[in-house]
MARTORDO-819949 format. One record per residue: residue in three letters; chain; x, y, z of N, C-alpha, C in turn. Coordinates in Angstrom, 2 decimals. Example, Ala and Ser with C-alpha at 12.3 -4.5 7.8 and 13.67 -1.06 7.14 Angstrom:
# residues 2
+-----+----+---------+---------+---------+---------+---------+---------+---------+---------+---------+
|  aa | ch |     n_x |     n_y |     n_z |    ca_x |    ca_y |    ca_z |     c_x |     c_y |     c_z |
+-----+----+---------+---------+---------+---------+---------+---------+---------+---------+---------+
| ALA |  A |   13.19 |   -5.69 |    7.80 |   12.30 |   -4.50 |    7.80 |   13.20 |   -3.30 |    7.80 |
| SER |  A |   12.85 |   -2.25 |    7.08 |   13.67 |   -1.06 |    7.14 |   12.90 |    0.03 |    7.87 |
+-----+----+---------+---------+---------+---------+---------+---------+---------+---------+---------+
# end
This chain:
# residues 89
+-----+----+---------+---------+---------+---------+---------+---------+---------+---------+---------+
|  aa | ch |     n_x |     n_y |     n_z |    ca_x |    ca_y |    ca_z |     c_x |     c_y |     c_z |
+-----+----+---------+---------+---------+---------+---------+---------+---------+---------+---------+
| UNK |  A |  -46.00 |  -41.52 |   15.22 |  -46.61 |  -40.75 |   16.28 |  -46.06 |  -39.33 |   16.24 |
| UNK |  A |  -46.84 |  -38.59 |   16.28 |  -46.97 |  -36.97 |   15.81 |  -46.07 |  -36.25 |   17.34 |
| UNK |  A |  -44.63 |  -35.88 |   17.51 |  -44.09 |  -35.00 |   18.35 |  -44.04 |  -33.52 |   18.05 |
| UNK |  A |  -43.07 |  -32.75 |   18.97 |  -42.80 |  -31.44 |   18.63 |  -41.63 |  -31.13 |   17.55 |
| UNK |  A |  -40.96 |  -32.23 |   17.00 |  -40.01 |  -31.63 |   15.91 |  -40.92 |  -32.48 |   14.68 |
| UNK |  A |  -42.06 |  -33.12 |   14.80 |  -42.79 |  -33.54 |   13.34 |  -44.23 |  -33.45 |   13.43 |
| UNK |  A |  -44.20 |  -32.36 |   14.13 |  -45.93 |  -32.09 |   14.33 |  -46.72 |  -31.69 |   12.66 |
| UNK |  A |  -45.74 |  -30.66 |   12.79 |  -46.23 |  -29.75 |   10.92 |  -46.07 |  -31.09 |   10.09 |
| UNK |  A |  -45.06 |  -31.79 |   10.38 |  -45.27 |  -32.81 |    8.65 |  -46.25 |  -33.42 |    8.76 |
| UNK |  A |  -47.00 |  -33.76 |    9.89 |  -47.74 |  -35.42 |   10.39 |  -49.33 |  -34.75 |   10.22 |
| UNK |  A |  -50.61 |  -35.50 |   10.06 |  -51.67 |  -35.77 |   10.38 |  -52.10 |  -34.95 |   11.45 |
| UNK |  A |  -52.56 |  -34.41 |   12.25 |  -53.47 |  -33.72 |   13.26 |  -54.92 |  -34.88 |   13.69 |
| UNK |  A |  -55.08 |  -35.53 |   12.57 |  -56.16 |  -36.59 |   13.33 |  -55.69 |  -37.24 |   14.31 |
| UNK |  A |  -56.74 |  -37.35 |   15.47 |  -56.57 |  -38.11 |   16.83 |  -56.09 |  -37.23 |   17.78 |
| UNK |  A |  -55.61 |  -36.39 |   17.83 |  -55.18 |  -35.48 |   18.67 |  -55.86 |  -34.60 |   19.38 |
| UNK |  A |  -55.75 |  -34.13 |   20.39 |  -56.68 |  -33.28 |   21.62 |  -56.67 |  -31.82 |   21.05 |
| UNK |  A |  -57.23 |  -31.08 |   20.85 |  -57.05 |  -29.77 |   20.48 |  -57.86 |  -28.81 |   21.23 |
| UNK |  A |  -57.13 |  -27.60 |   21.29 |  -58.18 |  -26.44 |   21.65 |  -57.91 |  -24.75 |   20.81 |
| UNK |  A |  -58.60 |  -24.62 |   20.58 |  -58.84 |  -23.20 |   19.96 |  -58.59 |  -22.35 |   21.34 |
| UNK |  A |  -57.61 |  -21.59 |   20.63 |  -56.72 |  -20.30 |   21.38 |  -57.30 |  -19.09 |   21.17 |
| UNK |  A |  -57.88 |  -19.16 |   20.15 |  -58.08 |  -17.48 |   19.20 |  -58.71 |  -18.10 |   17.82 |
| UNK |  A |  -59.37 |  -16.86 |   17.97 |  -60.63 |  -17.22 |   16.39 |  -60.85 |  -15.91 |   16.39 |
| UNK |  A |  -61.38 |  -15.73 |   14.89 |  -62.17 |  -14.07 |   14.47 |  -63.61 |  -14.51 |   15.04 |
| UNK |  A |  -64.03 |  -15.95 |   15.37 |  -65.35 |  -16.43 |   15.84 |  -65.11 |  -16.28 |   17.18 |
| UNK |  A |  -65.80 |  -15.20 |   17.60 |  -65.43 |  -15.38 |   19.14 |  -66.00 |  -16.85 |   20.04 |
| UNK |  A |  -67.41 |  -16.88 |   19.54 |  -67.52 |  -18.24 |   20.21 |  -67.09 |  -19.84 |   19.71 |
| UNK |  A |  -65.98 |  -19.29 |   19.04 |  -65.17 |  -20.69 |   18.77 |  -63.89 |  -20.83 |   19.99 |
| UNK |  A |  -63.65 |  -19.70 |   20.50 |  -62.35 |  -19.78 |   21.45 |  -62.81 |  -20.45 |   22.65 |
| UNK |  A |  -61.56 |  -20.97 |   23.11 |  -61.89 |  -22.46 |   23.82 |  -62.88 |  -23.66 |   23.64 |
| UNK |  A |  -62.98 |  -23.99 |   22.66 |  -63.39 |  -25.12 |   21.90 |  -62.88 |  -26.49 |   22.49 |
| UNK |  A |  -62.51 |  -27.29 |   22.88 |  -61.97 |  -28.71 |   23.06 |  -62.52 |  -29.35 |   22.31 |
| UNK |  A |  -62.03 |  -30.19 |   21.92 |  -62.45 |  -31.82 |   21.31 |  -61.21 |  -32.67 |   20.77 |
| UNK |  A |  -61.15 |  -33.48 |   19.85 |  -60.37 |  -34.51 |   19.14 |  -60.60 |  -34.11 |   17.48 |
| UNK |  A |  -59.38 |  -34.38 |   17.13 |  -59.71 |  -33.74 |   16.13 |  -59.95 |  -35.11 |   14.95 |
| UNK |  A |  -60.84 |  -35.13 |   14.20 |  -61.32 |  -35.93 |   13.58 |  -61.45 |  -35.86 |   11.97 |
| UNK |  A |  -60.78 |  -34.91 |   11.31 |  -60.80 |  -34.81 |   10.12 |  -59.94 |  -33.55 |    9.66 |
| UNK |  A |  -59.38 |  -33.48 |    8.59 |  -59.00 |  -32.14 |    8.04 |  -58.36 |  -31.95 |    6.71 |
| UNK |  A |  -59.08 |  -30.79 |    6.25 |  -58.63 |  -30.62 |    5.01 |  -58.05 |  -29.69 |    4.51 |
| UNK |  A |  -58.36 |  -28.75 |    3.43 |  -56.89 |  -28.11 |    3.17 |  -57.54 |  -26.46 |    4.25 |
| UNK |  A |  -58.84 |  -26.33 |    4.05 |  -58.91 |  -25.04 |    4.88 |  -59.88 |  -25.75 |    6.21 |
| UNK |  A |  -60.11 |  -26.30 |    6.41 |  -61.06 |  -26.70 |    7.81 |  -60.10 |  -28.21 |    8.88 |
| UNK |  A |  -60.42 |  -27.63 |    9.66 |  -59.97 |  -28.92 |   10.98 |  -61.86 |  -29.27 |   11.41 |
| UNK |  A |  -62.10 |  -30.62 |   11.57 |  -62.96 |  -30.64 |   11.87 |  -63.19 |  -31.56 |   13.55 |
| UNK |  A |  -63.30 |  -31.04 |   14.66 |  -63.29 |  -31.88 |   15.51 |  -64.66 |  -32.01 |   16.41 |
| UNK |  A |  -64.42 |  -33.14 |   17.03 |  -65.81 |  -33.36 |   17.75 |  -65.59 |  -33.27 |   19.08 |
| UNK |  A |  -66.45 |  -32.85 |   19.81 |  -66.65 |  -32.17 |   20.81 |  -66.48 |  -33.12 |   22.01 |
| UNK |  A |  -66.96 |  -33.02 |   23.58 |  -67.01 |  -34.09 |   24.42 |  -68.25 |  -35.02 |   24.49 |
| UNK |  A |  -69.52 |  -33.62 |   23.88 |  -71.30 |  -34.33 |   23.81 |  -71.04 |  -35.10 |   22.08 |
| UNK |  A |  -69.95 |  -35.53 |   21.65 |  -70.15 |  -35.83 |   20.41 |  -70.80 |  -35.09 |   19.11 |
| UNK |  A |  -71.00 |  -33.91 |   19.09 |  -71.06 |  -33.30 |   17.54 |  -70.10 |  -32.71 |   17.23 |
| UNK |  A |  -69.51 |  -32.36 |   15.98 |  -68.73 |  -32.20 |   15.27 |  -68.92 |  -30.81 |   15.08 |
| UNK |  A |  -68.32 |  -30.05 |   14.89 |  -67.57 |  -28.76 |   14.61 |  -66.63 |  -28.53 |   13.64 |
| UNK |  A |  -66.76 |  -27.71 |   12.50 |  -65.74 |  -27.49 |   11.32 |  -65.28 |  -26.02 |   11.78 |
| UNK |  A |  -64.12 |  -25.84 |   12.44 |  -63.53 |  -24.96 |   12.02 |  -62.47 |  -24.92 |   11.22 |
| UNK |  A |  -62.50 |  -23.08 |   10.33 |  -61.49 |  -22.46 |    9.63 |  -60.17 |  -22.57 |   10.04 |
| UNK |  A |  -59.04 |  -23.09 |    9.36 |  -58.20 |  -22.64 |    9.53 |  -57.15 |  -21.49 |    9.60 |
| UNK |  A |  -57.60 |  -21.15 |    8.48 |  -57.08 |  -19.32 |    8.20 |  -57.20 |  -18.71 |    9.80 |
| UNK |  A |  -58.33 |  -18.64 |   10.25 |  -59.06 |  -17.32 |   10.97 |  -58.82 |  -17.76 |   12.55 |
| UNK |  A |  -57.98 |  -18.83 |   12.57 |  -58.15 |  -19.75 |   14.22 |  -56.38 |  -19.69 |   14.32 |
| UNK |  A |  -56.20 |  -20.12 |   15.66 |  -54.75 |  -20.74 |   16.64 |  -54.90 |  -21.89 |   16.99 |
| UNK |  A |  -54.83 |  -22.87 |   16.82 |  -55.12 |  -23.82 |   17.92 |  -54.20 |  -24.41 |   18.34 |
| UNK |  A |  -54.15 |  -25.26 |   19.99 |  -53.54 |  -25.73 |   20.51 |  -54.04 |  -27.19 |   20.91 |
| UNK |  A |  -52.44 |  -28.05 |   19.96 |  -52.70 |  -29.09 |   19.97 |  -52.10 |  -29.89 |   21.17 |
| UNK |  A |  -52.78 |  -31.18 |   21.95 |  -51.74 |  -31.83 |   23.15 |  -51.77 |  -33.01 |   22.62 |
| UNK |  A |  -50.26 |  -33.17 |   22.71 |  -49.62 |  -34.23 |   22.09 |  -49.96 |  -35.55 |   23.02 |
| UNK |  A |  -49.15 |  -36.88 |   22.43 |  -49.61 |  -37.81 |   23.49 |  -48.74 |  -38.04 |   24.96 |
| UNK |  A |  -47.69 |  -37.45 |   24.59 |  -47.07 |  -37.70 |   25.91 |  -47.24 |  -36.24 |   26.61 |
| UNK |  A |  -48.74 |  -35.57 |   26.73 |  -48.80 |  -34.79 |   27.41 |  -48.15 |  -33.45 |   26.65 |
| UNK |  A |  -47.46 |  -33.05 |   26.57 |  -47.16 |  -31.50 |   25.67 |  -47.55 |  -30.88 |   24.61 |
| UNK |  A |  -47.66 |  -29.40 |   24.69 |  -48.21 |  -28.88 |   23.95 |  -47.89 |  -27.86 |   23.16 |
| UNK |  A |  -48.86 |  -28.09 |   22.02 |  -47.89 |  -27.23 |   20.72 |  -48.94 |  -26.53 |   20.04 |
| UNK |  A |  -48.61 |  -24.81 |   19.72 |  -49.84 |  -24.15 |   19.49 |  -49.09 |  -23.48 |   18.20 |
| UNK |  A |  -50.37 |  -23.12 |   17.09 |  -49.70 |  -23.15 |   15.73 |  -51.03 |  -22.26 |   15.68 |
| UNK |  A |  -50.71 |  -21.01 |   14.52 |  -51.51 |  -20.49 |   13.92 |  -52.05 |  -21.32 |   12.70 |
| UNK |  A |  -53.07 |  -21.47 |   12.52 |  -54.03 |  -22.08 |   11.31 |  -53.84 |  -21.42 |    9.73 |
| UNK |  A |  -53.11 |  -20.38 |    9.88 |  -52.76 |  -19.78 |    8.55 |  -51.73 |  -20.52 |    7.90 |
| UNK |  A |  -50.73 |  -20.94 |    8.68 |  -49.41 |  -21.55 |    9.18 |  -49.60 |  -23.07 |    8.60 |
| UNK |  A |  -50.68 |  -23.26 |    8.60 |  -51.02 |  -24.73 |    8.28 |  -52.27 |  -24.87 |    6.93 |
| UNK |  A |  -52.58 |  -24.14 |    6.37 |  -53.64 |  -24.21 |    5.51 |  -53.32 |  -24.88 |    3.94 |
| UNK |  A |  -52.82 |  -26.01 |    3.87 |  -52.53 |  -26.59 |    2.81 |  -53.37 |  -28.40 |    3.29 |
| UNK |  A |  -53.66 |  -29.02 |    2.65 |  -53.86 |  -29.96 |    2.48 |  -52.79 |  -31.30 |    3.43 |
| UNK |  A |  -53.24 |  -31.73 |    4.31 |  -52.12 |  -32.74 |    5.29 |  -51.35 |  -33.20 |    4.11 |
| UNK |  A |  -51.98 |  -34.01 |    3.07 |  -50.57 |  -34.75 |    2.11 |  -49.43 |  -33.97 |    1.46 |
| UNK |  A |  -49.81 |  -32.46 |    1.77 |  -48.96 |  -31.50 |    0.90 |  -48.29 |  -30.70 |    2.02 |
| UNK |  A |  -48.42 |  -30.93 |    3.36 |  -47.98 |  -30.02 |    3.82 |  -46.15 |  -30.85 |    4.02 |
| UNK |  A |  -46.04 |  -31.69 |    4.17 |  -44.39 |  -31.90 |    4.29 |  -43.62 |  -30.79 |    3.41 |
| UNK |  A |  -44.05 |  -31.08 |    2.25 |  -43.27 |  -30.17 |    0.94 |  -43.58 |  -28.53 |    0.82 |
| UNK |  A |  -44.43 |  -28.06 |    1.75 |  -44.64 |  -26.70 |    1.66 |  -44.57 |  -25.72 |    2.88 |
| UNK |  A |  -44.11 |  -27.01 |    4.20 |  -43.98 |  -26.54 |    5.60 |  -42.39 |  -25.93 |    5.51 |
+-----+----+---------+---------+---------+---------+---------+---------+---------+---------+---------+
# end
């Protein structure tokens, strides 16, 4: 289970997220769950259920953990592939 001292090594799937900041303006404040991700896109789905691919490079997002807290990370910060990021975080 993904906390604040193993957020960067762990998965981002399942988790609550919201977009802080984007070069897309109408990506900021986004909510959903995040449901997929790869080395440059987070892809999450919304509350009406469609899915949304955003960039990582160009976004902030803020993730809420399960026991409630929250942890906000620039997307540049994270743009490697989840299986690679332990070794390059």
């Amino acid at each position: 289970m993904p906390n604040k001292g193993n957020l960067l090594y762990s998965t981002f799937i399942g988790l609550a997220v919201e977009i802080t900041n984007s070069s897309q303006r109408g990506l900021v404040g986004l909510k959903g769950k995040v449901v997929d991700e790869t080395k440059n896109l987070i892809v999450i789905e919304k509350a009406d259920g469609k899915e949304v691919k955003i960039p990582k490079v160009s976004s902030e997002f803020c993730f809420t953990l399960d026991d409630g807290s929250k942890f906000a990370i620039e997307g540049r910060k994270i743009t490697f592939r989840p299986e690679e990021r332990p070794k390059k975080v």
